[in-house]
C-alpha positions as CSV (number, residue, x, y, z in Angstrom):
1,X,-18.1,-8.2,44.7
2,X,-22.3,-8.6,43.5
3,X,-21.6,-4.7,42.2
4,X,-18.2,-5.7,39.7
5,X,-20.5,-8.7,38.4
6,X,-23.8,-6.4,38.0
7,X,-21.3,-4.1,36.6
8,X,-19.6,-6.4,34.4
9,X,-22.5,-7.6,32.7
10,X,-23.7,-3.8,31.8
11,X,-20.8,-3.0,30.2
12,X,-20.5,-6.5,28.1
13,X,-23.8,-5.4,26.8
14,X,-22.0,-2.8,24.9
15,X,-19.4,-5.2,23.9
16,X,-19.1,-7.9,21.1
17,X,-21.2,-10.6,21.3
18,X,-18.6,-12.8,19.9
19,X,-16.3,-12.5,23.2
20,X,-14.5,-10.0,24.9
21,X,-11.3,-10.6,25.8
22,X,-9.8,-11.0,29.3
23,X,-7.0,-8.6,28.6
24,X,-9.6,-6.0,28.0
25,X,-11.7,-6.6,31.4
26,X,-8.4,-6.6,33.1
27,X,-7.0,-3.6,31.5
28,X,-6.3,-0.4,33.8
29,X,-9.1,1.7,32.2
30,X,-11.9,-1.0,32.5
31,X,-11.3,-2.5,36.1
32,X,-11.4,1.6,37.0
33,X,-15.1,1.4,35.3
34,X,-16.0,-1.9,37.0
35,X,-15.1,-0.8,40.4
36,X,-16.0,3.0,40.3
37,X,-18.9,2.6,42.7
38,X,-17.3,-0.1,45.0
39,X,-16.2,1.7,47.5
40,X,-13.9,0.8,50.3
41,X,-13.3,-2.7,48.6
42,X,-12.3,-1.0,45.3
43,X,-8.5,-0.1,46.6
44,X,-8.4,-3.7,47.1
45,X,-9.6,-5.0,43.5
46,X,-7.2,-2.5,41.7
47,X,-4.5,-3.4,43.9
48,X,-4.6,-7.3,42.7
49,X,-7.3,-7.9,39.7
50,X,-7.0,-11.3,40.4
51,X,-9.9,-10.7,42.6
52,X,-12.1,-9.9,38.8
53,X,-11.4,-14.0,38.2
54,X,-14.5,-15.3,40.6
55,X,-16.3,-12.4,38.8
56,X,-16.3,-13.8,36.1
57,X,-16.8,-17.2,36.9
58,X,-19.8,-16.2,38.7
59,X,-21.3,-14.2,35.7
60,X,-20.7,-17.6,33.8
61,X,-22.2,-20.2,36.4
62,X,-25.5,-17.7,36.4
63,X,-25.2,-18.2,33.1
64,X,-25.8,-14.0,31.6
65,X,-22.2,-15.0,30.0
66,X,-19.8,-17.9,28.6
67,X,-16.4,-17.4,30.2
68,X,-14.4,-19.5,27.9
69,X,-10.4,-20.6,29.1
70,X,-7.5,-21.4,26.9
71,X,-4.8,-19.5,25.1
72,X,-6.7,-16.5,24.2
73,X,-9.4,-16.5,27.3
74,X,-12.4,-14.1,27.0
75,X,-15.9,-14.0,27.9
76,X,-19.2,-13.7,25.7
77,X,-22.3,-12.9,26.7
78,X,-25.3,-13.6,23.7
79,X,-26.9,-11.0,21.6
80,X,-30.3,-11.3,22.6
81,X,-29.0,-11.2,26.7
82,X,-27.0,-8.1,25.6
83,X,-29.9,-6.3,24.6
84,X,-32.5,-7.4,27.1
85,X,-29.4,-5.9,29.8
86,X,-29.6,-2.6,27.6
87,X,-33.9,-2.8,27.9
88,X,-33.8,-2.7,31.4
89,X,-31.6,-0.1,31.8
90,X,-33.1,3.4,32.9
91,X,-32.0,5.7,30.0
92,X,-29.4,7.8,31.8
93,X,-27.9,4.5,33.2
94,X,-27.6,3.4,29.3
95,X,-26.1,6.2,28.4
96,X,-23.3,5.8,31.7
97,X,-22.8,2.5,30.9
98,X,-22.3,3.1,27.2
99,X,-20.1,6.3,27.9
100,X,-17.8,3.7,30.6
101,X,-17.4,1.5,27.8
102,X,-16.2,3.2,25.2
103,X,-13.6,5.2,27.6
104,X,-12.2,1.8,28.6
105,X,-12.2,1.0,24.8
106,X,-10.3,4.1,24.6
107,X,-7.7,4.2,27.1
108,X,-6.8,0.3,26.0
109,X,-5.7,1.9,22.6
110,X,-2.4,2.3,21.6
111,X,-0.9,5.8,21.9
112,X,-0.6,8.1,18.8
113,X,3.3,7.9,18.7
114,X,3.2,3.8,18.7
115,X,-0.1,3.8,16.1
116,X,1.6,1.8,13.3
117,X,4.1,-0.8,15.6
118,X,3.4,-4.2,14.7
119,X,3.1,-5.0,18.3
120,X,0.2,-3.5,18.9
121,X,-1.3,-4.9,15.9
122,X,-3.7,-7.9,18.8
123,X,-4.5,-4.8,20.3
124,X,-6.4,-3.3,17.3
125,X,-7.8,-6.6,16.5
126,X,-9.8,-7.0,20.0
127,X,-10.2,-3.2,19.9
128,X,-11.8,-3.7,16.0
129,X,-14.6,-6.5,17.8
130,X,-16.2,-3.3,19.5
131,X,-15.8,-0.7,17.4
132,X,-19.9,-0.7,16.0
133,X,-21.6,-2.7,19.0
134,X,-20.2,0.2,21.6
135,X,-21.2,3.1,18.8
136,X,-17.9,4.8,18.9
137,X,-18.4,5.8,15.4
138,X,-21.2,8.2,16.6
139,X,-19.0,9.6,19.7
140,X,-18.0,13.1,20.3
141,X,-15.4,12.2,22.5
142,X,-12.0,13.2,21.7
143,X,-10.1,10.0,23.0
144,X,-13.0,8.0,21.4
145,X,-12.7,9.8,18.2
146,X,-8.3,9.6,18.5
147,X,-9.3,5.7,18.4
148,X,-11.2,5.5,16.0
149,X,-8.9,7.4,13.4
150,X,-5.8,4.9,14.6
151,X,-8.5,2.1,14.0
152,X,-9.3,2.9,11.0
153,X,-5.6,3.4,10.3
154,X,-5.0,-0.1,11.5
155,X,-7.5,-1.5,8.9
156,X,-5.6,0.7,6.3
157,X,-2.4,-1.2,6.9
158,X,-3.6,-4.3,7.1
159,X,-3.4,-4.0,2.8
160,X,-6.2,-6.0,2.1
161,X,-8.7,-4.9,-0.2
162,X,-11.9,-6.2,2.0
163,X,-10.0,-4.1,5.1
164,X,-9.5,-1.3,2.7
165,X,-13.5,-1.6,2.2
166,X,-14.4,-1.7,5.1
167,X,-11.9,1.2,6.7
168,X,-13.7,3.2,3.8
169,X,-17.1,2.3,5.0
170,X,-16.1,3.1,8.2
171,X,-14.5,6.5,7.9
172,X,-17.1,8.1,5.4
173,X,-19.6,6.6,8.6
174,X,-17.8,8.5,11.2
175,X,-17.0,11.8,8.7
176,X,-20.6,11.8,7.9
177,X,-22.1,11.7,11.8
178,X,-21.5,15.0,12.4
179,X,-24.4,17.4,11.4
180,X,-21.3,19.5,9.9
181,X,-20.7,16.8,7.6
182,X,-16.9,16.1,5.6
183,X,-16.9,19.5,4.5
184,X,-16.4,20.6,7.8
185,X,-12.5,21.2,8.4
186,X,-12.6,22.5,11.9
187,X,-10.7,19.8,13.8
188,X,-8.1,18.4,14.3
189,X,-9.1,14.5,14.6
190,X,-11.7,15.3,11.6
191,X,-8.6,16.4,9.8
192,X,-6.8,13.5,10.8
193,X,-9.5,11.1,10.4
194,X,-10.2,12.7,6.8
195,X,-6.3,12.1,5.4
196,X,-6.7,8.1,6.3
197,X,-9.8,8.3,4.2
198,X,-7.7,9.5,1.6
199,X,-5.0,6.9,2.2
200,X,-7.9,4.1,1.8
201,X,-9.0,6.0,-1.5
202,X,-5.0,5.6,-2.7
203,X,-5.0,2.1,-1.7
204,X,-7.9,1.1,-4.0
205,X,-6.9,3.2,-6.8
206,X,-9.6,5.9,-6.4
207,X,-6.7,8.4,-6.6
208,X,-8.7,11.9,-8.1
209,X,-10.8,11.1,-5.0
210,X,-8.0,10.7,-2.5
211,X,-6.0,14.1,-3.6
212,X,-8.9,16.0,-3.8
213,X,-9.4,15.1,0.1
214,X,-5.4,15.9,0.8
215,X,-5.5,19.3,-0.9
216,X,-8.2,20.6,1.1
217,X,-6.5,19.3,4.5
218,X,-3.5,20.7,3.2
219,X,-4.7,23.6,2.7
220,X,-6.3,24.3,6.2
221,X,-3.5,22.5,7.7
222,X,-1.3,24.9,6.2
223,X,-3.2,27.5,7.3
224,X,-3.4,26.6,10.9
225,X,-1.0,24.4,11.8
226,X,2.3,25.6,9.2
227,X,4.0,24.1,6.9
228,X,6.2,22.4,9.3
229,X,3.8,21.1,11.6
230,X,4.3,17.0,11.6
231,X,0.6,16.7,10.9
232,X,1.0,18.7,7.8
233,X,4.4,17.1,7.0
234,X,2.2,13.7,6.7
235,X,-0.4,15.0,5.0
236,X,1.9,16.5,2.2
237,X,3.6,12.9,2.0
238,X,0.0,11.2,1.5
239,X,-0.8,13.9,-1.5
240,X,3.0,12.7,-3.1
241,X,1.3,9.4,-3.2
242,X,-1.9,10.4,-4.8
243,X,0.4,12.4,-7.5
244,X,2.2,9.2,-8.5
245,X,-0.8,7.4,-8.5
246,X,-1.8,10.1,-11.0
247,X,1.0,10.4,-13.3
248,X,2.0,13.7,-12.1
249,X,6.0,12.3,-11.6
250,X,7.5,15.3,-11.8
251,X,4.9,17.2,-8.9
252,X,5.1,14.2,-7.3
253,X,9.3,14.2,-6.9
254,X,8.7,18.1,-5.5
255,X,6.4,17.0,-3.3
256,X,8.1,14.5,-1.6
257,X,11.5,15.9,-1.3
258,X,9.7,19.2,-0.1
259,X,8.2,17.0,2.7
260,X,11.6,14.5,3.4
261,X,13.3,18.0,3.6
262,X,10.7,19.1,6.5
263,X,10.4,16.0,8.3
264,X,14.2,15.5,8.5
265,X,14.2,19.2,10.4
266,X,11.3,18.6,12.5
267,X,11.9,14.6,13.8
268,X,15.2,13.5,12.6
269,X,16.4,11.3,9.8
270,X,15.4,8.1,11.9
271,X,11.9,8.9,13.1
272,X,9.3,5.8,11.1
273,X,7.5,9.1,9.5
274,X,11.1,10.1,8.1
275,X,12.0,6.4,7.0
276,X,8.7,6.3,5.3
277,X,9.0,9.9,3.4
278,X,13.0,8.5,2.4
279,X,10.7,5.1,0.4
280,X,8.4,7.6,-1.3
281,X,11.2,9.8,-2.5
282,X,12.8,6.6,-3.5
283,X,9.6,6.1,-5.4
284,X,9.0,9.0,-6.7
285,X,13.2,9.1,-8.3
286,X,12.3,5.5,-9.7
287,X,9.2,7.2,-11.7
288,X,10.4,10.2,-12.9
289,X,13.1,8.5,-14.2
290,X,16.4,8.4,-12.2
291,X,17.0,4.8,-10.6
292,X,20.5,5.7,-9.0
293,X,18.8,7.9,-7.0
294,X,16.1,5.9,-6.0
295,X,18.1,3.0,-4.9
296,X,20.4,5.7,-3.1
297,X,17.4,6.4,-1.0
298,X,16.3,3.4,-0.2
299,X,19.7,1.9,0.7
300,X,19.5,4.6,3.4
301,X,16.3,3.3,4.6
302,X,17.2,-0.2,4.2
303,X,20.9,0.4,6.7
304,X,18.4,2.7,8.8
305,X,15.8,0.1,9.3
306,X,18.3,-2.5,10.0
307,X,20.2,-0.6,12.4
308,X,16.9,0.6,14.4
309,X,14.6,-1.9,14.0
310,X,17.0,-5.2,13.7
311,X,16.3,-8.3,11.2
312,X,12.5,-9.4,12.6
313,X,11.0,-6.7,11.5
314,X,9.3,-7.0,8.2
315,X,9.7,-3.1,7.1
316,X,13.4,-4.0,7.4
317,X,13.0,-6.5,4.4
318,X,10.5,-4.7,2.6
319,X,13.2,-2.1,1.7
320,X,15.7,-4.4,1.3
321,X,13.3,-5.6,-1.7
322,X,12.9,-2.2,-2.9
323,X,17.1,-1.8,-3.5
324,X,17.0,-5.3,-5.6
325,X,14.3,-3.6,-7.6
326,X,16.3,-0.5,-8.0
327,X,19.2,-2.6,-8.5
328,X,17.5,-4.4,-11.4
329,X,16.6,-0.9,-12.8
330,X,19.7,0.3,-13.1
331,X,21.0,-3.3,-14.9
332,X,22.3,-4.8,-12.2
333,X,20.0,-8.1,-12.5
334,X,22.5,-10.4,-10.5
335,X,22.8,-7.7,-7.6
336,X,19.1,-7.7,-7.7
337,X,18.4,-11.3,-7.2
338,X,20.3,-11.7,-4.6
339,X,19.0,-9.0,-2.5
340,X,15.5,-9.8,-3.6
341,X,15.8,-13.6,-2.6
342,X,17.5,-12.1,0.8
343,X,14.2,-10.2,1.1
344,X,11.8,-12.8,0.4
345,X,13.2,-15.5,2.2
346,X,13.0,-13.4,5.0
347,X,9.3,-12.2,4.6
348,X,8.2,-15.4,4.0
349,X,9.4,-16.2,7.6
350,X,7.7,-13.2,9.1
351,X,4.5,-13.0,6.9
352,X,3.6,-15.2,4.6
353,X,1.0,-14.5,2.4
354,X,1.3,-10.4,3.1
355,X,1.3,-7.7,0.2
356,X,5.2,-7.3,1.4
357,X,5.8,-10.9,0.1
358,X,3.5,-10.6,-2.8
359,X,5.8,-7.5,-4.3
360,X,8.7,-8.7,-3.6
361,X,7.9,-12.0,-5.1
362,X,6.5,-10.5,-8.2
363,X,9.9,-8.3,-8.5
364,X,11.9,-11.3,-8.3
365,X,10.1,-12.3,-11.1
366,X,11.0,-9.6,-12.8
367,X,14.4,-10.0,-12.2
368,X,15.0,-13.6,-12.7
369,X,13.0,-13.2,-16.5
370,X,15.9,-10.2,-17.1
371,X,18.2,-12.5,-16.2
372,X,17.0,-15.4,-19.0
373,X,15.9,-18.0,-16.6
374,X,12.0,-17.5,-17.8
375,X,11.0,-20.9,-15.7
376,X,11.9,-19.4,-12.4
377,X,10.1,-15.6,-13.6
378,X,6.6,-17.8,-14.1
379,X,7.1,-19.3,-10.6
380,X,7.5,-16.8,-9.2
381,X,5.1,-14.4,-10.9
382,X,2.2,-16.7,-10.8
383,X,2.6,-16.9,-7.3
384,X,2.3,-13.6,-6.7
385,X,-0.5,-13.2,-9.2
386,X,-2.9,-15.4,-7.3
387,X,-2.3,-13.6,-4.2
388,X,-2.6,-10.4,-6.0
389,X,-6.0,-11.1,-7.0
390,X,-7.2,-13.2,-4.0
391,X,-6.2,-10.0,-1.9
392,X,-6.6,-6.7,-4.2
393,X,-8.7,-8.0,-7.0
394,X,-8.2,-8.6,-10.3
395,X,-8.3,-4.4,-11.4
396,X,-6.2,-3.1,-8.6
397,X,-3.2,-1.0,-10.1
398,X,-0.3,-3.7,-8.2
399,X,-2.4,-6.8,-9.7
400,X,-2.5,-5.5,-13.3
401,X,1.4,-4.9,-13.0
402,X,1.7,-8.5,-11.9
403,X,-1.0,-9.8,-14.9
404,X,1.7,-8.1,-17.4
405,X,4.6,-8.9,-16.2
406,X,3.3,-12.1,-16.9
407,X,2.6,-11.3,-20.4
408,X,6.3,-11.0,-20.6
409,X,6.9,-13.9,-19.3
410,X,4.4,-15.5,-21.7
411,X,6.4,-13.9,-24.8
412,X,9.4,-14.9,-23.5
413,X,8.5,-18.2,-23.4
414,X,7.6,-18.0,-26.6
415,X,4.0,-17.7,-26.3
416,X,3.4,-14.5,-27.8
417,X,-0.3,-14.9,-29.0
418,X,-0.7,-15.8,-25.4
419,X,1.2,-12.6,-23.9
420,X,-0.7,-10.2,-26.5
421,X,-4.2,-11.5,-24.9
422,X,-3.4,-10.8,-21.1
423,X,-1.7,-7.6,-22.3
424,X,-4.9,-6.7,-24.1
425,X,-6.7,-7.1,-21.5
426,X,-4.4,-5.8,-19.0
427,X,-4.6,-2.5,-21.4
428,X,-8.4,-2.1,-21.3
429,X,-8.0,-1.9,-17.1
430,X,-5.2,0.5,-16.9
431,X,-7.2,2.3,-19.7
432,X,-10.7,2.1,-17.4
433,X,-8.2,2.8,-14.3
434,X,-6.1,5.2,-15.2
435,X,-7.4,6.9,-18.1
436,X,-5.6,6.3,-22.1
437,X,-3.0,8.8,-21.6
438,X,-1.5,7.9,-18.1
439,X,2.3,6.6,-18.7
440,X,1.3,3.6,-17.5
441,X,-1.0,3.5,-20.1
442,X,1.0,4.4,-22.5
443,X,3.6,1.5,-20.9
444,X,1.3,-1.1,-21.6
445,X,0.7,0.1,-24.7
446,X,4.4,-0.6,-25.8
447,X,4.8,-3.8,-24.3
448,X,1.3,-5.1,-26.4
449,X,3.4,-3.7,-29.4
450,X,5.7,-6.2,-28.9
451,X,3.9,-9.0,-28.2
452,X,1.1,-8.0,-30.9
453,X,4.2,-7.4,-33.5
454,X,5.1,-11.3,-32.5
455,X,2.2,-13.1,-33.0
456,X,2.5,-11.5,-36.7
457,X,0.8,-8.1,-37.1
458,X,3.3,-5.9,-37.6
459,X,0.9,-3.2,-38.9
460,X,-1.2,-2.9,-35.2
461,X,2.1,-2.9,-33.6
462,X,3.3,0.1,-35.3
463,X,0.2,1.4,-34.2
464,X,0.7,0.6,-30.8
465,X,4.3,1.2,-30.3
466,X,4.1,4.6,-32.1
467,X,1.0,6.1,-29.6
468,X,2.9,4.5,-26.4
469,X,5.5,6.0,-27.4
470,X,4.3,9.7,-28.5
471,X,2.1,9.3,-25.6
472,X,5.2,9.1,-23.2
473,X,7.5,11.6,-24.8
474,X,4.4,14.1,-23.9
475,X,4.5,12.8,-20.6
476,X,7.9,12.0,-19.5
477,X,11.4,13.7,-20.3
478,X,13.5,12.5,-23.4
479,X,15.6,10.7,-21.4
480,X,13.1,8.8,-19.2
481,X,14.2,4.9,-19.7
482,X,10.7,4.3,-20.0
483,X,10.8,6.9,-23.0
484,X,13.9,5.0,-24.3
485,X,12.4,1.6,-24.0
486,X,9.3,2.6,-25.7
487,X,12.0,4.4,-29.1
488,X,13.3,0.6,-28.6
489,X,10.2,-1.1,-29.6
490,X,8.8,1.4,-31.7
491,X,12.2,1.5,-33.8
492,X,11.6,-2.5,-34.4
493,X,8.0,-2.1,-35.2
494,X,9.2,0.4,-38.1
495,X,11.5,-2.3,-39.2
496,X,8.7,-5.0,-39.3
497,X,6.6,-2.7,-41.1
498,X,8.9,-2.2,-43.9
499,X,10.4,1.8,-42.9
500,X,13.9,1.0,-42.2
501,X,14.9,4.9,-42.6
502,X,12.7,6.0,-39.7
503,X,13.6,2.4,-37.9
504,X,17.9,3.3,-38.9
505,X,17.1,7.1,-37.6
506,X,15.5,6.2,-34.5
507,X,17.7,3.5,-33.3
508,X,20.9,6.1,-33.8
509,X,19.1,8.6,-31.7
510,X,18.0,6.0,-29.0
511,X,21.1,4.9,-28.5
512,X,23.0,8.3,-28.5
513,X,20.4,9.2,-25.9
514,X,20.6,6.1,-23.6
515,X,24.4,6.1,-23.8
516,X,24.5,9.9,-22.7
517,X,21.7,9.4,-20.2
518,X,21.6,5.9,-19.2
519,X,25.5,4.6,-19.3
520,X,27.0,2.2,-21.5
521,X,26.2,-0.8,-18.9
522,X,22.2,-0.5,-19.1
523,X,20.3,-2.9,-20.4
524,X,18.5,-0.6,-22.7
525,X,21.7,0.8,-23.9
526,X,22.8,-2.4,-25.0
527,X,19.6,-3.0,-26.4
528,X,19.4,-0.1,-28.6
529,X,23.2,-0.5,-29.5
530,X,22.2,-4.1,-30.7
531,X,19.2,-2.8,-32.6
532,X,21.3,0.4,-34.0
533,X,23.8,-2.1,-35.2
534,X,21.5,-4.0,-36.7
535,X,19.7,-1.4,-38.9
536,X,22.7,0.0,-40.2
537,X,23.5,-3.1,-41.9
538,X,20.3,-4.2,-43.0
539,X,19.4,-4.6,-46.8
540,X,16.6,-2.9,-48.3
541,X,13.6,-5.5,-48.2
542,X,14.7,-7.4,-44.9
543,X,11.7,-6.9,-42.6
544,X,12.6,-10.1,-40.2
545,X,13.2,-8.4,-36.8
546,X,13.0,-11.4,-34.7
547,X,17.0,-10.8,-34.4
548,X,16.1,-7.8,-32.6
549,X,16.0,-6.5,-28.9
550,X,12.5,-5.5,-27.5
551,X,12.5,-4.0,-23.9
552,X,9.3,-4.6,-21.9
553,X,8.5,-2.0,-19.4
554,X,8.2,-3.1,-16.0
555,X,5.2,-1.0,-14.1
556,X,5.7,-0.4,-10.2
557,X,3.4,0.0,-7.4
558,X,3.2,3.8,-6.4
């Protein structure tokens, strides 16, 4: 067996040098490579690759490798023998060698229909060792190229911001090796390869850059493949994101019913690509406005998710966190904590420490400060916060929600000089992020209001409220809660600044709105009945409006 060893140590040249392992060299696709030119003994070998163990212990005891034993066994052979094995290597044998590798590399990758199951997810990790020192990013081999999109995919769901980095990196590398360059839509793998670069762009918030790279696959993908083709179908549910990221609710809510609808004809309502377009339509409800029909989706997904995938799976409990945020939308706060501690406990079982904890945690938070019980919101808000940061950053979009939702927190606890400062600041990112008229913008905007209007400047409230405010009604529809929480705070900024007719006009008009569009049982609806009440009764002079409601607007992840 001198020719598996000779062979074995050719190909670990164009391994990792920090250990390949044992799974990999026993893997179908690589004992085919190390036995290709064994001949009679090879039927032998695949037949029981038991026979590779004193092949590797051999490589070892000549010392050209480390085999190292234990729970995760694997062989490494050093840098510097790696490439004094590639030096002595005629060229064509190089390239052989090289070419061997990466086709084991790519046979041991998981299929396309199994790219995103969590069970493959020590796969991708060995797979990532290799993925520079065997130069698959500069292959023009199709299975190479398939695994290097589904890599890069893998990094992408890993929601980190250092893998979202790197998966970047990684896919403007491989987009940019061909002499035809990004601009260059005449693949299908480049196409494919081109929409995960777009999904890393969403991820980190670059979102102009990320639609402007869906909209041009879309539109070849349109033209080639139809409208109906899956690969299209997930393309259009990538470029909903990027609208919600942008603002665009309204496009965005066409978008992604347009794409549930083709989806559910073309794979079936309980297909993962399905499940997935049912959350962004849930999403995409939640942010132009509607909550009841957001958690109406994602109920659906939640039951589906459950009944396909059972209770370990962590997608399972990540929508069962989305319903207690819809729940707590809608004014059902008690409803919502108790699905949202459901979820958490749950994730914190499966994955500590993951964005699906982090967001579930920080809703809680939400939640339990809606509820009154502001101790248990800081808890659980600053916990989130800190992984929010360690993990995204302090400007990503999802940490910038968690930073002012502490700001509410901070007011509600009375420390309203406090909450005006984070919100400040949180108002100069969403600003540099986002742009100054983005809703979420103009969100922020109003919540500062009310924490500015506390800490006892009632003039740069007014100022605040009434921009968030204008800025939203030219954004959103009339009857967008966000629109109505925004009249709220405005109408008690008017009152602390001494115009109770506009404060007494605007409170009777919120509150005919949110009663028509909202229901009687909403929180805002109470609120602006409270406040309505309020200024009806109040004597000329009386600018103390510490007896009335504020609503803070709580900002989700898109």
């Amino acid at each position: 067996l001198g020719e598996v060893g000779a062979r074995l140590v050719e190909l670990c040249a164009f391994l990792a040098s920090e250990g390949v392992a044992l799974r990999l060299v026993f893997s179908p696709a690589m004992v085919d490579r190390l036995t290709s030119q064994l001949g009679d003994q090879r039927d032998s070998v695949l037949a029981d690759t038991i026979l590779l163990d004193p092949v590797c212990w051999t490589v070892s005891r000549h010392g050209l490798a480390e085999l190292r034993r234990g729970r995760e066994p694997s062989i490494r052979m050093h840098r510097l023998t790696q490439e004094l094995v590639k030096r002595l290597m005629p060229p064509d044998e190089h390239d052989e060698r090289q070419h061997d590798a990466l086709t084991a590399l790519a046979a041991y990758a998981p299929p396309d229909a199994e790219e995103d199951a969590e069970e493959y997810n020590a796969t991708y990790a060995e797979l990532q060792k290799h993925l520079i020192p065997s130069g698959a990013l500069d292959s023009d081999d199709p299975a190479v190229r398939r695994w290097v999109v589904n890599q890069i995919r893998y990094l992408y769901r890993r929601r980190h911001a250092e893998m979202w980095q790197t998966a970047g990196r990684l896919a403007e590398r491989a987009l940019s090796s061909s002499p035809r360059g990004i601009a260059s839509y005449d693949d299908a793998l480049r196409l494919r390869l081109t929409v995960q670069l777009a999904n890393i762009y969403r991820a980190l918030g670059r979102y102009h850059e990320a639609r402007g790279l869906d909209e041009e696959v879309l539109h070849q993908q349109r033209r080639t493949l139809t409208q109906l083709h899956p690969r299209t179908l997930m393309t259009a549910r990538s470029h909903g994101g990027d609208l919600r990221g942008l603002g665009l609710f309204d496009e965005a809510l066409a978008e992604d019913q347009s794409t549930l609808d083709g989806l559910r004809a073309v794979l079936g309502d309980d297909h993962a690509a399905t499940l997935t377009a049912f959350n962004n339509l849930a999403f995409s409800w939640l942010l132009a406005g509607d909550a009841g029909a957001a958690l109406e989706n994602e109920q659906q997904v939640f039951e589906s998710r459950l009944r396909l995938l059972g209770e370990d799976d962590q997608a399972t409990w990540r929508a069962r966190g989305n319903v207690g945020g819809f729940m707590r939308e809608l004014g059902r706060s008690e409803e919502s904590r108790w699905a949202l501690q459901d979820a958490l406990e749950r994730l914190r079982m499966l994955s500590a420490g993951t964005t699906e904890v982090m967001r579930v945690e920080k809703s809680i938070g939400v939640t339990f400060r809606r509820l009154g019980r502001i101790p248990e919101a800081e808890q659980h808000t600053e916990s989130a916060l800190r992984l929010y940061v360690e993990t995204h950053g302090e400007g990503h979009p999802d940490t910038l929600s968690c930073a002012l939702s502490r700001a509410a927190n901070l007011h509600a606890a009375g420390l309203s000089s406090m909450a005006a400062g984070e919100a400040a600041r949180c108002l100069d990112r969403y600003i540099e992020h986002f742009g100054k008229d983005h809703p979420f913008s103009h969100s922020c905007r109003s919540n500062l209001g009310i924490y500015v209007r506390a800490s006892g400047d009632p003039m740069h409230s007014l100022e605040l409220t009434r921009t968030g405010l204008a800025g939203l009604q030219d954004q959103l529809l009339s009857w967008h809660p966000w629109v109505l929480a925004a009249s709220v705070n405005h109408a008690t900024s008017l009152v602390a600044a001494g115009d109770l007719e506009a404060a007494r006009s605007l409170d009777q008009s919120t509150y005919a709105e949110c009663q028509e569009s909202l229901g009687a049982d909403h929180p805002c609806t109470e609120a602006a009945r409270v406040n309505a009440a309020d200024s009806r009764r109040r004597a000329a002079g009386d600018l103390d409006s510490s007896g009335r409601r504020n609503m803070d607007i709580d900002i989700p992840h898109t």
